[in-house]
N, C-alpha and C positions, 0 to 999 in steps of 0.2 A: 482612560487610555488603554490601548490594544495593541498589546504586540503581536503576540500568536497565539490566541485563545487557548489554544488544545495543549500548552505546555504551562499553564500558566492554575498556581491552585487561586481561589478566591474564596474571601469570607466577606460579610456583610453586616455591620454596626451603625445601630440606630443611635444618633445622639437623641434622648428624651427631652434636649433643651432647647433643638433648633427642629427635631424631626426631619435631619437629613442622614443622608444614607454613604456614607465611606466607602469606598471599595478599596480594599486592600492585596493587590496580588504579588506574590512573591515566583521567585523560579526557584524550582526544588531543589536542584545546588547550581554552587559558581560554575560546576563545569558541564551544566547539561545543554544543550542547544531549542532556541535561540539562548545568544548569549549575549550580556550586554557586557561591554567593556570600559569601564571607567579610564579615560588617559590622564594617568596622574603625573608623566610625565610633564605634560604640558600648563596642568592645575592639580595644585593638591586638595584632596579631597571636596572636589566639586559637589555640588547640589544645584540642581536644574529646575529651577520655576520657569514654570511655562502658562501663559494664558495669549490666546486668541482677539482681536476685540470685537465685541456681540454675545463672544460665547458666556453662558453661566458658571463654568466651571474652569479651575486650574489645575495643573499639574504639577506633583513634585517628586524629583527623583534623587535619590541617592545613595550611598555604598556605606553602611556602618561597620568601622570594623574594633576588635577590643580585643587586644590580645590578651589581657589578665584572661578574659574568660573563651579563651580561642573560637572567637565568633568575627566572621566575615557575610553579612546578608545587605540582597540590595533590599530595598524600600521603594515604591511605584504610589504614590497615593495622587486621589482625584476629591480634588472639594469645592467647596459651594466658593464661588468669587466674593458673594456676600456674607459669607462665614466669619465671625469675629477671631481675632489674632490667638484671643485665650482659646476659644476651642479647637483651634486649628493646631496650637501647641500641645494641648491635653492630647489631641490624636496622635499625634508623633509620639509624646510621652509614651501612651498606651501600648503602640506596635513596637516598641523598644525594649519595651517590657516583657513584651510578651515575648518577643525572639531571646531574651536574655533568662525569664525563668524556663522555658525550653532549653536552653543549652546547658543553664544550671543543675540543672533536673538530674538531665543525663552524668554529668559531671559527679554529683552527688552522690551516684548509686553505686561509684566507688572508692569513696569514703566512708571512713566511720563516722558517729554523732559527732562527737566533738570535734571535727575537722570538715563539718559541711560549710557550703556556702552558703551564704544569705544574699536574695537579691537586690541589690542597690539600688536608690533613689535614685532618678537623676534629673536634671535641671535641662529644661529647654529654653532659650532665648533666640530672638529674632534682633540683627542690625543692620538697617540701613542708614548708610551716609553716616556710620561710625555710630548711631544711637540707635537705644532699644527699643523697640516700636512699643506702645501702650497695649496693655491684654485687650481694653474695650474698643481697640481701633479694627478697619474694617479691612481685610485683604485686600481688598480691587485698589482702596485708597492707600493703602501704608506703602505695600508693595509695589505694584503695577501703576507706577503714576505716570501722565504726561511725559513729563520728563524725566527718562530715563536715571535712574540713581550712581552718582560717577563716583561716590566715597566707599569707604569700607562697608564690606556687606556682605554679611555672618550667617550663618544658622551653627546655634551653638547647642550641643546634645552632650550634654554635663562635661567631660574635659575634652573632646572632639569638636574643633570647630571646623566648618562647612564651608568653602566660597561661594558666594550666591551667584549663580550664574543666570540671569533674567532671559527668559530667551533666546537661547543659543542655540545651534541647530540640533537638529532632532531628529531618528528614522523612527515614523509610527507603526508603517507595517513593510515587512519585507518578507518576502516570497519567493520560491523557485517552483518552475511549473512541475507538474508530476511525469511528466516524461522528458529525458533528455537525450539528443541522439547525437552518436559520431558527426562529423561534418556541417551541423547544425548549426549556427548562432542558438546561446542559452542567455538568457537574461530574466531577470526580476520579473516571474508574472503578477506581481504585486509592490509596488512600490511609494511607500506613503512619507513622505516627512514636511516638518515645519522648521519653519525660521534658515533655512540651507540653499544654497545652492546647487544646481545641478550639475555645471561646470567646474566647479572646485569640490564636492565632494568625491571621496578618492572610493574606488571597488576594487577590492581584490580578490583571487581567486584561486582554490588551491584544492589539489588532490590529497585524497586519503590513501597510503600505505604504510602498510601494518597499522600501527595504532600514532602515526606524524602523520603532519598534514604537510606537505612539500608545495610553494607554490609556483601555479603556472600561468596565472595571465593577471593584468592588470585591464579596468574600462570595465563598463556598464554591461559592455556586451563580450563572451567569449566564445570561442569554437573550439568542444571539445576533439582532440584528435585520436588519433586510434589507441595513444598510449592508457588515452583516460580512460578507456570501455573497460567496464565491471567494476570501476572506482566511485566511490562515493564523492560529490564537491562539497566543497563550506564555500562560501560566499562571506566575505567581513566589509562592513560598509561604514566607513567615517565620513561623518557629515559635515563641512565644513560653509563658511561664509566667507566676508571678507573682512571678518575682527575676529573670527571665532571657529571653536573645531569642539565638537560633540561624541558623545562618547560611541564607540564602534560597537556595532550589533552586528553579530553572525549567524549564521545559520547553514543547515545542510542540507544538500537534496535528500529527497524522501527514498528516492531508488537510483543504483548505480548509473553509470550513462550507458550506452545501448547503442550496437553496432548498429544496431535497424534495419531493412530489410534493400541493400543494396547489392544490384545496382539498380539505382528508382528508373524509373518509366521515360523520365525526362531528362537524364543524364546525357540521354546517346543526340537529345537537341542540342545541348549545350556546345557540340564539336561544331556548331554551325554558326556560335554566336561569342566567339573566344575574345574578339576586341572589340573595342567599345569605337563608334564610327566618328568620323570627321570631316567639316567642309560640307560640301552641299548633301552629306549622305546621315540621315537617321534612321534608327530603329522606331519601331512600334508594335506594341506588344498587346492583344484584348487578352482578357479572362475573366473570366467566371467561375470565383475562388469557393463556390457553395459557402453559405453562408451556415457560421454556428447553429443558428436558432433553429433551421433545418437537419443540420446532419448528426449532431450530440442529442438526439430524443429517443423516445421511445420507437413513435412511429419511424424514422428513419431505418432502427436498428431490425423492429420485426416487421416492415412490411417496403418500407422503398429500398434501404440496403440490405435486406438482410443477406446476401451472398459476404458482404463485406467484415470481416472481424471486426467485433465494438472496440477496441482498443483503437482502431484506423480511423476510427469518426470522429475519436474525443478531440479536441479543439488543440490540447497539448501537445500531441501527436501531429495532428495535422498541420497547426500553426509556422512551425520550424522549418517543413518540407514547403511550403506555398513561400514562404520568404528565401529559399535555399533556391528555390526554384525559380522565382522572379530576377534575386541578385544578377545569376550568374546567365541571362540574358542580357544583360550590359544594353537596356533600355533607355532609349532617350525621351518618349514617350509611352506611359502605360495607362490602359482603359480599364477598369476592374470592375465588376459585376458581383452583387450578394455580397456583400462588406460590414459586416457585422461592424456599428461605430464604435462599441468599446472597441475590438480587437484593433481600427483604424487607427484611433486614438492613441492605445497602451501599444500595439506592437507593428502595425506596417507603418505607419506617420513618422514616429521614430527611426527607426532601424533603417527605411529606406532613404531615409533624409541624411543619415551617418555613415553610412555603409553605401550609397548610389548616389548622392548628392541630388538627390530628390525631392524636389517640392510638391504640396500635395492639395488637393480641391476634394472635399466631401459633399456629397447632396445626399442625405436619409428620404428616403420612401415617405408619402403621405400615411395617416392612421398610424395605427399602432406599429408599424413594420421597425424594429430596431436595426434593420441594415438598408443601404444604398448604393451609392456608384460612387467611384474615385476617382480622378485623373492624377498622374503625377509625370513630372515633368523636369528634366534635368536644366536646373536656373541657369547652366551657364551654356545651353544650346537656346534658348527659349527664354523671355522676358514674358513673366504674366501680363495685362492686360485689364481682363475680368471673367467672371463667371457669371451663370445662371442656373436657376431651378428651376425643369417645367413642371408639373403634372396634371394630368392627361385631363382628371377630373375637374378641375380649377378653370383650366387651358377654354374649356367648353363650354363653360359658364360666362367666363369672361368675354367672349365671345368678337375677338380682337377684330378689327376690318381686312386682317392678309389673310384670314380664313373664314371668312363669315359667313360665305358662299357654301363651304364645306360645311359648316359648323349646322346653319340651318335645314342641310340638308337629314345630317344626321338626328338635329332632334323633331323633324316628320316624322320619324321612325322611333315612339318612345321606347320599344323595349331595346332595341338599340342602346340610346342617348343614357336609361339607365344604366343600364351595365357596362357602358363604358366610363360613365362619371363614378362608380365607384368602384374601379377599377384605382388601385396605386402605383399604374404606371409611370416613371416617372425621367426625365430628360436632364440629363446635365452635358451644358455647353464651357468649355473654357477655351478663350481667346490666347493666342500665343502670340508674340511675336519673336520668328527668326532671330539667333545672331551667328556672327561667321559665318556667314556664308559665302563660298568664295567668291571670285570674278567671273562664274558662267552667264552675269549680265550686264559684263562690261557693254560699253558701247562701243566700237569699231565701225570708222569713217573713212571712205575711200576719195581720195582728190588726185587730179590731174592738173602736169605742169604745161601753163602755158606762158610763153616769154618765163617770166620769173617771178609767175605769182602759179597758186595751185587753186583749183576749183574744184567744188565736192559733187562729186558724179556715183557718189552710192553709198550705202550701209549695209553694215551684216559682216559675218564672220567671210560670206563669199562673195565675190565680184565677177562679173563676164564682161570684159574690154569687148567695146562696142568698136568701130571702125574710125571714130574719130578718136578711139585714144593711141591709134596705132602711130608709134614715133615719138610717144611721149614718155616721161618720167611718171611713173605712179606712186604717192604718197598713202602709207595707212598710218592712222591714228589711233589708236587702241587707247580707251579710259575705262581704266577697274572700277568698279564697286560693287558693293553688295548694299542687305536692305537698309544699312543705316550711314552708311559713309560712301565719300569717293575717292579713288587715290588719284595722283600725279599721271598725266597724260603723256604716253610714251608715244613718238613718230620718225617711224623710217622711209628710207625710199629704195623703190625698184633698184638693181643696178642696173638695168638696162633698159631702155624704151619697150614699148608695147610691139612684137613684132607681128604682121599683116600673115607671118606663117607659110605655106606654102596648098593653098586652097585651091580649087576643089581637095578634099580628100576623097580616098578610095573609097571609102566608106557611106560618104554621103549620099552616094548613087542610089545605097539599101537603104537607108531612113525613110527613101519616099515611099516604102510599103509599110511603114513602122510609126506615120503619122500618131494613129489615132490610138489611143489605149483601146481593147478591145473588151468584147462583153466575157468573154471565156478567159483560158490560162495561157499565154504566152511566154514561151521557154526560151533561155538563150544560154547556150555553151561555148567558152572560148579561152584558148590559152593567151596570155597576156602577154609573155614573154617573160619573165625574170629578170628585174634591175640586174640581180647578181650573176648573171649571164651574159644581157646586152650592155653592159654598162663596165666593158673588161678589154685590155690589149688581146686578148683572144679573139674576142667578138671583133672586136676594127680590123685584125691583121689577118685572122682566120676563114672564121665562122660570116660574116658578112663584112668582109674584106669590101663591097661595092655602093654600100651604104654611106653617105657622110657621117660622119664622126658626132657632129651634135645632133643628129635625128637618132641616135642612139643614147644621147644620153637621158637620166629620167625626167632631169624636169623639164625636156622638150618629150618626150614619151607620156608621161604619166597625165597632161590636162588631154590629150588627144585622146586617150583610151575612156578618161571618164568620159568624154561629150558623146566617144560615138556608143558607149555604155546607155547612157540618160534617152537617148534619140530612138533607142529602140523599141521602148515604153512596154520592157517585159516584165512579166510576174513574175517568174522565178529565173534566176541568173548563178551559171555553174562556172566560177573560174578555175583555171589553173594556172602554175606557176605563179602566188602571188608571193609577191615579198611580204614577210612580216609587216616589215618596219611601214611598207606601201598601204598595205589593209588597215593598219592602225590608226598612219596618221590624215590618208587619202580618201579611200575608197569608203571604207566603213563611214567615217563621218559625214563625209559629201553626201553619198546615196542615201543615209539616213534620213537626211533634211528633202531629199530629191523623189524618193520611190514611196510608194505608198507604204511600205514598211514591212514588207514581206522578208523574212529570212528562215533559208534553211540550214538545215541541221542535217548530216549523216554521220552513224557514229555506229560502229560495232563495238557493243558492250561490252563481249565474253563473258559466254554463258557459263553458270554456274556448276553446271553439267561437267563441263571442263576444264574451271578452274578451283572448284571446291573438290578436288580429289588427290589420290595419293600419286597418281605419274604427274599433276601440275607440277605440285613442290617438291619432288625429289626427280625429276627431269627439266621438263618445261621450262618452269619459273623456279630452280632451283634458287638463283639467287633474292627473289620476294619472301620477305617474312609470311609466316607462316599466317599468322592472324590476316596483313594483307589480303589473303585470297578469299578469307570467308565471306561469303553471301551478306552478313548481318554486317561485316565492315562495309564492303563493296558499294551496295546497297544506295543509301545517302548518300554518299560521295558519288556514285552517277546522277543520281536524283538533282541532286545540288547543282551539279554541273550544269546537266541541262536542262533547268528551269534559269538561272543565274544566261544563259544563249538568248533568253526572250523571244523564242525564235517561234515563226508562226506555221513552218513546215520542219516535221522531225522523223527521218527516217529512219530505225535501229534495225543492226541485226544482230542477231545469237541471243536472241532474248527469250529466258525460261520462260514457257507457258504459268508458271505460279508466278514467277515475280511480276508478270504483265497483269496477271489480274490482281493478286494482291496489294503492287507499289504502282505499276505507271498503267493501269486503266484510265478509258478517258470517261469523263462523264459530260453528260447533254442535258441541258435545262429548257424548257420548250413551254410557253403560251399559247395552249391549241384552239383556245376561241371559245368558250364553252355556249352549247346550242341556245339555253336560253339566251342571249345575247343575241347570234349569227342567224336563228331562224325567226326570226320577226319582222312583223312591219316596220317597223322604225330602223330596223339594218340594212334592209332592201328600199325605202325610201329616202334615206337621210344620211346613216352612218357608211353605210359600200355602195351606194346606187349606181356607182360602175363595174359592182362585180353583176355577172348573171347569175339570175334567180335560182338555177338549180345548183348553183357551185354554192349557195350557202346552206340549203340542203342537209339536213343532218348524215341521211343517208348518202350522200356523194363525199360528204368531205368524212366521215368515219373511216371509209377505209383507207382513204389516202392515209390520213394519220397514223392508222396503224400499220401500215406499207411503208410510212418513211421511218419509225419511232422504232422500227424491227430492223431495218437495214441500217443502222446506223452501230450495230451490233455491242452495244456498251453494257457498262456492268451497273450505272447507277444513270437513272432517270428521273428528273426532277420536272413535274407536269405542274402547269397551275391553269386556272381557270377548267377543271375538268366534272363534266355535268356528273352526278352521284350516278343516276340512270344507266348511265354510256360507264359510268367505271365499271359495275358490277356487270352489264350486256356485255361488253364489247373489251373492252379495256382487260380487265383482269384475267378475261379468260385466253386471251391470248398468250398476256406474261405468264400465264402458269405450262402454257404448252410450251415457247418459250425458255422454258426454266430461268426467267428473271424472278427474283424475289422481291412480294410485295411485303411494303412496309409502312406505318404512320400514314395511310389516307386519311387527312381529315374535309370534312366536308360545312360549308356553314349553315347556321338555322337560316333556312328560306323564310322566316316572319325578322331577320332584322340583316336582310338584305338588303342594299339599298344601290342603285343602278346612277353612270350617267355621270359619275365626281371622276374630276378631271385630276388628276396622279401626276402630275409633272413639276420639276424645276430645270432652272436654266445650267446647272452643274453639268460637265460630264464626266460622270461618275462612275469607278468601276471596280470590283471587287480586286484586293488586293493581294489574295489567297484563292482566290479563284472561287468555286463551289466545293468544298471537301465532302468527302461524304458521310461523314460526319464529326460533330466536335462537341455533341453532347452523347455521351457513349452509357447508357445502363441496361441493363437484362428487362428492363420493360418498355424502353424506347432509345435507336440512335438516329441522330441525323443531324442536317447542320442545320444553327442556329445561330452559329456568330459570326460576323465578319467586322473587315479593315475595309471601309471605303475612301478612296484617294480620287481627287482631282488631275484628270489623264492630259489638261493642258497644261497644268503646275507641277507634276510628278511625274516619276517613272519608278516602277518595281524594280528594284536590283537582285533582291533575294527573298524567296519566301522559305523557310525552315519547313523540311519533312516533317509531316505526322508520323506516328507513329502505327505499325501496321494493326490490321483488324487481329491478326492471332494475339498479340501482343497483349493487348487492350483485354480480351477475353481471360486472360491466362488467370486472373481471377472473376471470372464471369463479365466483368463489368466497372464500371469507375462509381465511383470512387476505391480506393483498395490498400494493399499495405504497400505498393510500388506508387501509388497517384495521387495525391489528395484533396483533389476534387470530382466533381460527376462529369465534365466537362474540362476539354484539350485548350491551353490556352494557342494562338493564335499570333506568328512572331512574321514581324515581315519588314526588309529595308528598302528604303523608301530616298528617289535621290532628286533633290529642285533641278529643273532644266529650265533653258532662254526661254522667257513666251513667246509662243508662233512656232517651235518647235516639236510639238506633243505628236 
């Protein structure tokens, strides 16, 4: 048995009669750490037999003490299960002995002759069930039997008797990791015990000052706070079951706790992600947390990180901030990438199951690869379902019939088909299903009264009274539910009949130019009027004193304005005077469902220029906190705002030329056709045989491409299908006059190319976070690599959390760092179920 190796002395005795081998380890005193604590409060003088079943070996543990001869030592012995009683007695005899002329020794050397000690015999006895077991009886059988032994049961060590405790709980190995930091969760990087509980064993926790230890938390898990930084912790752990409680082993950390190097990288996201969501709205979180086996080596240290301090890579280190980090996004689903399984296993499985109420799915990498991919998922937004493992290798072999077409293709192509079958790429799917989710898929049913019964003349949250309903009473029906229940059907009625209105309107005259949606942009500006205006004794008795009274009110005002809004079938539309409450509950929803989904945005930001200086805050914006004004607040909080607008036209003004390229540049992703493809017979006969032959032309469509790829004037350009040839001719030499910066062209081997495989599913699928421009960030490659894909007919983006900026990320060259601790930005984005038909 092993506690802590490195505190622990050992000697080694051969019995000549059975040639087995003892191990005897003692702790060099009672008070050195680890420490084991005998609770004699609850038994007196305990002895702990411990054995396994299978194993060869048992354990015994216990505390001698003899005040004639002022000796207090524990005892740890491991023996053979098939060891006979007599020799197992003669052992105990022996190390009794031996701890006793050792202290006699000492004892003696200040005495004269005539007054030394002599060391005493003593008598070992074993009792179970009140009798003394036979010398020639066999351990496994006297002790460890079937049925547990319910009588008196001794280990007697000449006038000290022992209560046998058979299996009671037990900590084998306990551990604290070697780094521990401010604002962290710390817990047992090592935690081993037998016959215990996890739930009833007790942890406590406690600071050292001066030479007392004071305690401060109680749980598995603690977070030290600022008072703890430069204090040493003890950790005490009593192991308990549900008959029994073991004796408490403590230990300390190896190095004080450690303010660490705040404020990390990822803090300034956390202001974006403070509550945890509800109803039809979740988070979702990818990452790619690097994984140990990579980042704790050699190689990472002197050749892929070396910008990065080795302290930042050790796993200790890094562990605490990737969990501090994940928490406090208040995730309801998370995707994790390079997942080292121990670390899965011992420290995210745990912590985020207790601390996020997070359920979790592991798939490990094919071969040797000791890390893989995780989902986790908060049980009480989400019921599992099931899960899968693909990988890639396997996948290809098997050669299933929904890709078989694909599958063949690629193995024509062997050097291909190899290198991708041994490849350990690997796919993990897990099934969710929704819960609470509110009533955005009620149903709602429209009827009309005739005589004294009602008929259903429509569905949908909307209705347009047709001419036969005019005069009638209209009834709606609203039934809630969501994906697993229904509620109780609510139905009201119109108060008043359908009215016929007062038709032609004015307006209807200009709809007959406004038929057709058009191929171009069509603009429409118009003041509405203002409920809070027209809808006042000013307005009747004043202001349009010639007007009747209910053409002024809104809800004969407000469906007129929408109809003759929809009938104009414009792109972009500029109201004014809208009422809040009008745009909320009216205008915004209706047109949602009605217009192709164009929305603008105008917004003067106030430039930095202007408000990060000294006449802002002591004229200006005297009364704004100071921090308020700074760029680095500002910042995210425009950002947020408007990406959270969804809006698909955004006009700003007073926007710093740095912050526009730094934070809100736009980026362009573009499939330009590549020539081997677009200049052959089979694309002029088959694939475009309605375009003309010289439009596919390398040289006609080259410059186009770089005519429109230049006017589009962006800071990051993402090209795919781009011939190698045409990069290095045409391509590159342009973005260097240009001053765009090239970066990661890769190109593939033309011998395991393969043309003609058909890329499609019926999803409509779309990036959730857009294209960043990058999310794997190191000094020897950035770009993006990870995304959130969402279903655009089942979801909608509510908010994607800011990156953080390129100076930022640099400030130690590169990621991973003493602010990051991974190579790679995780990826946070909410995400909200909308009606289907409404996308």
């Amino acid at each position: 048995m092993t506690l802590i190796p490195s505190v622990w002395k050992s000697s080694y005795i051969v019995s000549s009669h059975f040639s087995l081998q003892l191990v005897f380890r003692r702790f060099k005193s009672i008070s050195s750490y680890p420490r084991l604590i005998f609770n004699k409060a609850h038994i007196m003088n305990p002895a702990y037999f411990r054995y396994e079943d299978g194993g060869d070996k048992f354990q015994l543990a216990f505390e001698y003490n003899n005040e004639k001869y002022n000796i207090g030592r524990q005892f740890n012995m491991e023996r053979s299960i098939n060891e006979s009683t007599l020799d197992f007695k003669t052992r105990i005899k022996s190390n009794v002995l031996k701890a006793l002329e050792k202290k006699i020794h000492v004892l003696n050397k200040k005495r004269d002759k005539d007054s030394k000690l002599a060391v005493p015999d003593i008598k070992v006895d074993i009792l179970i069930n009140g009798q003394i077991i036979s010398d020639d009886s066999i351990a496994k059988e006297a002790i460890f039997t079937k049925t547990p032994p319910s009588g008196e049961n001794i280990l007697k060590v000449d006038d000290t008797a022992f209560k046998i405790i058979i299996n009671g709980p037990w900590i084998r190995n306990l551990k604290l990791p070697s780094c521990i930091l401010q604002d962290c969760f710390v817990y047992p990087s090592k935690y081993e015990h037998q016959f215990a509980s996890d739930k009833l064993t007790v942890f406590q926790w406690w600071r050292q000052e001066d030479k007392e230890f004071v305690p401060v938390g109680q749980g598995f898990y603690y977070k030290p706070s600022k008072e703890d930084v430069g204090h040493i912790l003890k950790l005490s752990c009593t192991p308990k079951n549900d008959i029994a409680e073991g004796p408490t082993l403590e230990i300390l950390s190896n190095t004080p706790v450690d303010a660490g190097n705040q404020p990390y990288l990822f803090e300034q996201r956390h202001a974006f992600t403070g509550d945890k969501l509800s109803g039809d709205n979740f988070r979702v979180v990818t990452y790619n947390i690097l994984a140990e086996i990579y980042a704790d080596t050699d190689t990472a240290r002197k050749e892929l990180f070396v910008y990065c301090p080795s302290y930042a890579l050790d796993g200790d280190y890094r562990r605490p901030l990737i969990i501090r980090e994940i928490l406090a996004y208040h995730a309801d689903l998370i995707c994790l990438q390079e997942v080292d399984e121990k670390a899965f296993h011992r420290d995210l499985s745990p912590i985020l199951l207790r601390k996020g109420n997070l359920r979790a799915d592991f798939a490990v990498k094919s071969g040797n690869a000791a890390e893989g991919l995780a989902i986790f998922w908060d049980d009480s937004r989400f019921r599992f379902v099931q899960s899968s493992r693909y990988l890639l290798g396997e996948e290809l072999a098997l050669n299933h019939s929904y890709h078989s077409d694909l599958v063949s293709q690629i193995k024509a192509n062997e050097r291909l088909y190899t290198r991708l079958s041994e490849r350990n790429t690997t796919l993990q799917t897990v099934v969710l299903e929704p819960l609470n989710v509110n009533s955005k898929r009620s149903k709602k049913c429209r009827w009309r009264q005739e005589d004294k019964e009602f008929v259903p003349v429509g569905q949908g949250f909307y209705y347009k009274p047709s001419k036969e309903d005019v005069g009638h009473i209209l009834k709606l029906s609203c039934t809630p539910k969501n994906d697993i229940a229904e509620g109780p059907t609510l139905e009201i009625l119109s108060n008043t009949p359908v009215d016929a209105g007062n038709q032609p309107y004015l307006f209807e005259q200009r709809h007959a130019f406004t038929q057709d949606k058009l191929s171009g942009d069509k603009v429409v500006t118009y003041n509405i009027l203002a409920e809070i205006y027209a809808d006042t004794d000013t307005a009747r008795k004043e202001l349009f004193v010639y007007c009747p009274s209910y053409a002024l009110d809104g809800d004969y005002r407000r469906p007129l304005i929408i109809r003759e809004i929809l009938a104009y079938h414009a792109d972009l539309i500029c109201l004014q005077e809208v009422d809040e409450k009008a745009f909320h509950r009216d205008l915004s929803p209706f047109t949602g469902d009605k217009l192709s989904g164009d929305k603008v945005v105008t917004y003067n930001i106030l430039a930095e220029i202007y408000a990060d200086t000294d006449t802002a805050r002591k004229e200006l914006f005297v009364y704004c906190p100071s921090y308020a004004l700074d760029g680095d607040y500002r910042r995210p909080l425009i950002i947020r705002e408007i990406l959270a607008y969804h809006a698909d036209l955004i006009c700003l003004q007073e926007v710093d030329e740095k912050a526009f390229h730094r934070d809100l540049s736009p980026v362009v992703t573009y499939n330009i056709l590549a020539e081997i493809y677009a200049d052959t017979d089979t694309a002029r006969k088959e694939l475009f045989v309605y375009c003309p032959s010289y439009a596919l032309d390398g040289d006609y469509r080259r410059p186009l491409i770089i005519r429109e790829i230049l006017a589009y004037h962006t800071d990051l350009i993402c090209l795919q299908e781009v011939d190698e040839k045409a990069f290095h001719r045409d391509l590159s030499p342009f973005a260097v006059l240009e001053k765009i910066e090239l970066s990661h062209v890769l190109f593939s081997d033309q011998d395991e190319v393969i043309e003609g495989i058909p890329l499609s599913q019926p999803f409509p699928m779309a990036s959730a976070c857009g294209t960043p421009e990058f999310t794997n960030f190191t000094v020897g490659f950035s770009g993006c690599l990870d995304y959130i894909y969402y279903q655009k007919d089942q979801l909608k983006v509510t908010q994607v959390v800011p990156f953080p900026s390129k100076e930022e990320l640099e400030l130690y060259s590169g990621l991973p760092s003493p602010v990051y601790p991974s190579d790679h930005l995780a990826l946070i984005a909410d995400l909200q179920w909308i009606e289907p038909g409404t996308s």
